[in-house]
Backbone as CSV, one residue per row, in Angstrom:
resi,resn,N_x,N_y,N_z,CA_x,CA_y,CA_z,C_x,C_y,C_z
1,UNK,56.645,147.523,113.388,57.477,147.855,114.521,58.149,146.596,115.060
2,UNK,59.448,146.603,115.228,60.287,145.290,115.960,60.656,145.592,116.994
3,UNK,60.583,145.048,118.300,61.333,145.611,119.645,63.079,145.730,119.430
4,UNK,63.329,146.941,120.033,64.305,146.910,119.550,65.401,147.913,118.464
5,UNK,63.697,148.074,117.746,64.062,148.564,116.653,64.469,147.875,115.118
6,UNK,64.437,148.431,114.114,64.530,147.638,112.691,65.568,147.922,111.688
7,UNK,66.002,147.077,110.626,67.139,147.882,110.018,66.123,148.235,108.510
8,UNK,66.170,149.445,108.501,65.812,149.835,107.235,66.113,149.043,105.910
9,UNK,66.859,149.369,105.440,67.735,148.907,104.501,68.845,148.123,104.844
10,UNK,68.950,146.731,105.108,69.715,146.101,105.161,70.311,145.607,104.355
11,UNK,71.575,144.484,104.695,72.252,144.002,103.779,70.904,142.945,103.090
12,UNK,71.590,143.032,101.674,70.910,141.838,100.614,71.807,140.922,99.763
13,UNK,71.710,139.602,99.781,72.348,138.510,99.550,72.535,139.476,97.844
14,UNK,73.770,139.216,97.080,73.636,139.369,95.910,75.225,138.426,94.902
15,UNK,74.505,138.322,93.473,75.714,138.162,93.362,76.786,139.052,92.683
16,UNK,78.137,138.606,92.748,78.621,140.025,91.847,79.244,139.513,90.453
17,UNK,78.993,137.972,90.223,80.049,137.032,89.153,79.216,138.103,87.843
18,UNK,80.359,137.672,86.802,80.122,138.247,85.849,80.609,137.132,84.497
19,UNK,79.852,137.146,82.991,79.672,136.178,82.426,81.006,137.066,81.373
20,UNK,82.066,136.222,81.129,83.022,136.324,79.681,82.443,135.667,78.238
21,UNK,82.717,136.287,77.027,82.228,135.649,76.326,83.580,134.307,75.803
22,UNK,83.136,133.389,74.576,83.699,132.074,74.701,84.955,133.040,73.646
23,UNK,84.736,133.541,73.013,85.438,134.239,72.111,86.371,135.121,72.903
24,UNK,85.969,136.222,73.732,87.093,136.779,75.119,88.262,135.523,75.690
25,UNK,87.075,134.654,75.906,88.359,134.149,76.693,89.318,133.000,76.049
26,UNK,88.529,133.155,74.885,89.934,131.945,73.728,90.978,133.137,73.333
27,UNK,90.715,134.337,73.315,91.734,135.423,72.785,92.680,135.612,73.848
28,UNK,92.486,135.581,75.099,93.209,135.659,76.292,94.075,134.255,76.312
29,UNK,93.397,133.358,76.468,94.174,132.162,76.085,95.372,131.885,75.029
30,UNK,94.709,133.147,73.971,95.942,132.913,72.727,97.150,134.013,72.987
31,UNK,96.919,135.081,73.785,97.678,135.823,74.861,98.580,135.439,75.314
32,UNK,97.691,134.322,76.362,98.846,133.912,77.499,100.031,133.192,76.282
33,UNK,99.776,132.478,75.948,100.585,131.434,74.980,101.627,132.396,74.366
34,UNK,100.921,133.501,73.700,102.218,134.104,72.898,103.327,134.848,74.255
35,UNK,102.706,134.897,75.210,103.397,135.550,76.466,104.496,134.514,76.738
36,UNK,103.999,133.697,77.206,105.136,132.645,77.156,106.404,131.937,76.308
37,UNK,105.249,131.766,75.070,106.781,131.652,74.139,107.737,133.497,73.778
38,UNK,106.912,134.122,73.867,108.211,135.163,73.793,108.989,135.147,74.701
39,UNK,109.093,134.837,76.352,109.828,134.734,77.215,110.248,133.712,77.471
40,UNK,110.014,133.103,75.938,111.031,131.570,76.109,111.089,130.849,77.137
41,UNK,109.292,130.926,77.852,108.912,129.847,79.047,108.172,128.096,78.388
42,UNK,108.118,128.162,77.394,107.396,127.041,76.490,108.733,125.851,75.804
43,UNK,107.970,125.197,76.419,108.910,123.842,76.295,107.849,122.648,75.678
44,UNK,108.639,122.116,74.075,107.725,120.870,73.993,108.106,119.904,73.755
45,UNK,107.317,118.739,74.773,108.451,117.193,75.192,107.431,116.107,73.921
46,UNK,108.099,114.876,73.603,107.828,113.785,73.202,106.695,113.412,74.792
47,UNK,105.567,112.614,74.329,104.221,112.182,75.245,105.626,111.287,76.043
48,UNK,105.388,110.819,77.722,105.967,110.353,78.192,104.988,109.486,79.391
49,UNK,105.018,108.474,79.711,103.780,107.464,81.074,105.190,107.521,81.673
50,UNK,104.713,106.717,82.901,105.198,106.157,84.079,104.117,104.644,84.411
51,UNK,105.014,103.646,84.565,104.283,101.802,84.450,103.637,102.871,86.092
52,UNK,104.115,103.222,87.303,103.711,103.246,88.286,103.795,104.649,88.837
53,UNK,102.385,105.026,89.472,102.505,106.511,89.875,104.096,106.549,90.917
54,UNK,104.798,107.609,90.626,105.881,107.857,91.819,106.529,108.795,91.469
55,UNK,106.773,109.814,92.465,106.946,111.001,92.331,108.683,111.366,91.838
56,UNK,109.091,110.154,92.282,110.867,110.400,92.609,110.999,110.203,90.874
57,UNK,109.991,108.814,89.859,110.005,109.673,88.314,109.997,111.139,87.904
58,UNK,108.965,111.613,88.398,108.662,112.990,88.145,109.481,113.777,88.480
59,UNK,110.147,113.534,89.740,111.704,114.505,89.710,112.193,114.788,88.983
60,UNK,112.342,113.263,88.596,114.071,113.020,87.510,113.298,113.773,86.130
61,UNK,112.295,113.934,85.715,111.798,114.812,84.511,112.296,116.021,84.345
62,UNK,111.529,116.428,85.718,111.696,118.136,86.489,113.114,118.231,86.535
63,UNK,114.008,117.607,86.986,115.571,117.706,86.834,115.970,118.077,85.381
64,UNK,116.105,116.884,84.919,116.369,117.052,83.337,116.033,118.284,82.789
65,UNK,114.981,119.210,82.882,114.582,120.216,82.629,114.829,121.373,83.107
66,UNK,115.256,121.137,84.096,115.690,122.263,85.093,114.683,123.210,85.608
67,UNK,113.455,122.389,85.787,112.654,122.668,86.209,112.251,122.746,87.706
68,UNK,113.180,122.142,88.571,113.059,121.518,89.733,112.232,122.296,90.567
69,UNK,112.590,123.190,90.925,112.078,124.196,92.487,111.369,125.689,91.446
70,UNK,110.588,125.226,90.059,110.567,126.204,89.868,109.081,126.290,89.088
71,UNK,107.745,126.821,89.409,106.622,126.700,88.894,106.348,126.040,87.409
72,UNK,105.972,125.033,87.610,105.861,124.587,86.254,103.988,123.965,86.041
73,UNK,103.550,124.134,84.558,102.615,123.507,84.255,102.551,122.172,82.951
74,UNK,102.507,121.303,83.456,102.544,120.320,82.344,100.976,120.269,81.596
75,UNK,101.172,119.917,80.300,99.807,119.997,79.505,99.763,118.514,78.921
76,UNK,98.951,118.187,79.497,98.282,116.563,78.659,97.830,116.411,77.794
77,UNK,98.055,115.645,76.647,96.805,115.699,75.609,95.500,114.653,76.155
78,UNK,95.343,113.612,76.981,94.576,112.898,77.094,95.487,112.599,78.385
79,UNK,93.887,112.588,80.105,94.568,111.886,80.922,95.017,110.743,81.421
80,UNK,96.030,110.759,81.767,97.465,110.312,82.178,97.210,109.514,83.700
81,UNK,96.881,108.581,84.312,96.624,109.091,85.781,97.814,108.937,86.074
82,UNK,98.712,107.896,85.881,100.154,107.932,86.790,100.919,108.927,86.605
83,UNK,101.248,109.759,85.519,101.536,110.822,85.694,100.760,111.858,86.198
84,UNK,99.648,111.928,86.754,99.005,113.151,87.337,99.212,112.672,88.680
85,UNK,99.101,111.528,89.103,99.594,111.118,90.280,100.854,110.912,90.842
86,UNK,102.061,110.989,90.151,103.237,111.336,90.293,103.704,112.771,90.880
87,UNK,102.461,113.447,90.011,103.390,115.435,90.349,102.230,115.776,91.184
88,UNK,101.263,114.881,91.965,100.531,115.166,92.501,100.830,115.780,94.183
89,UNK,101.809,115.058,94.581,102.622,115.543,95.775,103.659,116.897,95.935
90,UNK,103.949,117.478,94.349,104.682,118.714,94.230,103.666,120.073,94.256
91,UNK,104.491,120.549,95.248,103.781,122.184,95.347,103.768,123.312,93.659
92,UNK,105.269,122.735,93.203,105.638,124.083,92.269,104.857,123.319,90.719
93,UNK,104.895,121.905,91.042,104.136,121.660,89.325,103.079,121.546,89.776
94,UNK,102.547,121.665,88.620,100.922,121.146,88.027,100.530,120.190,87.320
95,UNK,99.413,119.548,86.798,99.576,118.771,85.514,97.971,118.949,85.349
96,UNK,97.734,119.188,84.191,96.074,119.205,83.566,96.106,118.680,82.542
97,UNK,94.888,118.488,81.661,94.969,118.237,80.025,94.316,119.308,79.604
98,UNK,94.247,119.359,78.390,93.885,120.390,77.360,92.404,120.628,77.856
99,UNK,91.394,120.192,77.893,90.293,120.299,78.210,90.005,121.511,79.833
100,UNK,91.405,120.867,80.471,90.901,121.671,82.301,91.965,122.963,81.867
101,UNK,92.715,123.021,80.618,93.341,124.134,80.814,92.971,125.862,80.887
102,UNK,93.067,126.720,81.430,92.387,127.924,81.799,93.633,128.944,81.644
103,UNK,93.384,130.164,81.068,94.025,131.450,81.114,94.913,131.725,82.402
104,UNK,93.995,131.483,83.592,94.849,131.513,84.757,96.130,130.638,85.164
105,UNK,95.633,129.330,84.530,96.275,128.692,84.837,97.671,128.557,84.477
106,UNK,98.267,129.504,82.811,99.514,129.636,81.610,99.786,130.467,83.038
107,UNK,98.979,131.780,83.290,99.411,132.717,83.644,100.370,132.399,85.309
108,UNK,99.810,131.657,85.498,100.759,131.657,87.179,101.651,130.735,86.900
109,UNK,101.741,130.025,86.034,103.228,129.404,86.127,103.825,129.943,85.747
110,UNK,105.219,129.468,86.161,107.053,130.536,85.259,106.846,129.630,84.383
111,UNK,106.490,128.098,83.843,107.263,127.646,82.303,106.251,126.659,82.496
112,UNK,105.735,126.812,81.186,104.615,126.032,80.163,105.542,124.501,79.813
113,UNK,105.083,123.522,80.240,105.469,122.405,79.050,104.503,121.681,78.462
114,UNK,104.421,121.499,77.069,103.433,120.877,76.696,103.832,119.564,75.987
115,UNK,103.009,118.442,76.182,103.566,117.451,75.851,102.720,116.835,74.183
116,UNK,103.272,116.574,73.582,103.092,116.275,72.304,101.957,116.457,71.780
117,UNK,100.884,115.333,72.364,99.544,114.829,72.127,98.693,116.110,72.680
118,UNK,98.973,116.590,73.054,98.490,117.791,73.735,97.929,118.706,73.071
119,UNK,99.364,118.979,71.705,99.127,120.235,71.199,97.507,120.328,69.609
120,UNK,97.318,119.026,69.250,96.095,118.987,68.897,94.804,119.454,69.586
121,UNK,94.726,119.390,70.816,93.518,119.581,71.590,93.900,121.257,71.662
122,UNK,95.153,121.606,72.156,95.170,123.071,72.171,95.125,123.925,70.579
123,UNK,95.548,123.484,69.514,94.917,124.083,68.497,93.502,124.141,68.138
124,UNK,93.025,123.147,68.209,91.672,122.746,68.366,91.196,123.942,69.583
125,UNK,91.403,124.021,70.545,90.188,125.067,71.187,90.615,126.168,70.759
126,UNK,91.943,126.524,70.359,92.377,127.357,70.436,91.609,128.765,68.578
127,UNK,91.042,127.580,67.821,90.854,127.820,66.292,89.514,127.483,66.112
128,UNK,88.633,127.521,67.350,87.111,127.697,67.343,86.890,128.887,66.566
């Protein structure tokens, strides 16, 4: 007895995550990819640094591309810091390497670019 009164059945902490297998989610991955190059969102550049992180470089990229004001994900083959620290101040890009890349991640951008060195690491997970 509790003064007051008691809750029968109350709430219980639980979780609700659920486990993908490694094989699910490399097939989704090979998904997103063909999604993109059919809508001719996949772009692939020569590897490119910057001597000093600064964003007003990274513009002039995003320009050239016509990428400017418009969701983009760049793909690293090996990180980069001045370039991750360059597009680090832009809302619409991204920049990861092959290793942090995720299904979600093809999926919310409008245009994939992948940069040279890159595309070894993405065949590679991609041909587990």
């Amino acid at each position: 007895m509790f003064k007051g009164g008691g809750t029968v059945f109350g709430p219980r902490p639980r979780s609700y995550s659920f486990k993908l297998n490694k094989t699910l989610k490399r097939l989704a991955r090979k998904s997103a990819f063909s999604i993109k190059a059919k809508e001719s969102n996949l772009v692939v550049l020569e590897d490119f640094t910057f001597e000093t992180p600064n964003t007003k470089n990274f513009i002039n990229v995003l320009k050239a591309l016509g990428l400017e004001n418009k969701k983009s994900l760049f793909v690293l083959g090996d990180s980069n810091k001045n370039v991750y620290l360059s597009s680090r101040n832009l809302k619409a890009s991204n920049v990861v390497t092959t290793s942090e890349l995720s299904t979600y991640a093809i999926l919310n951008a409008n245009n994939l670019v992948l940069l040279e060195g890159s595309l070894e690491g993405i065949e590679e997970n991609l041909s587990k």
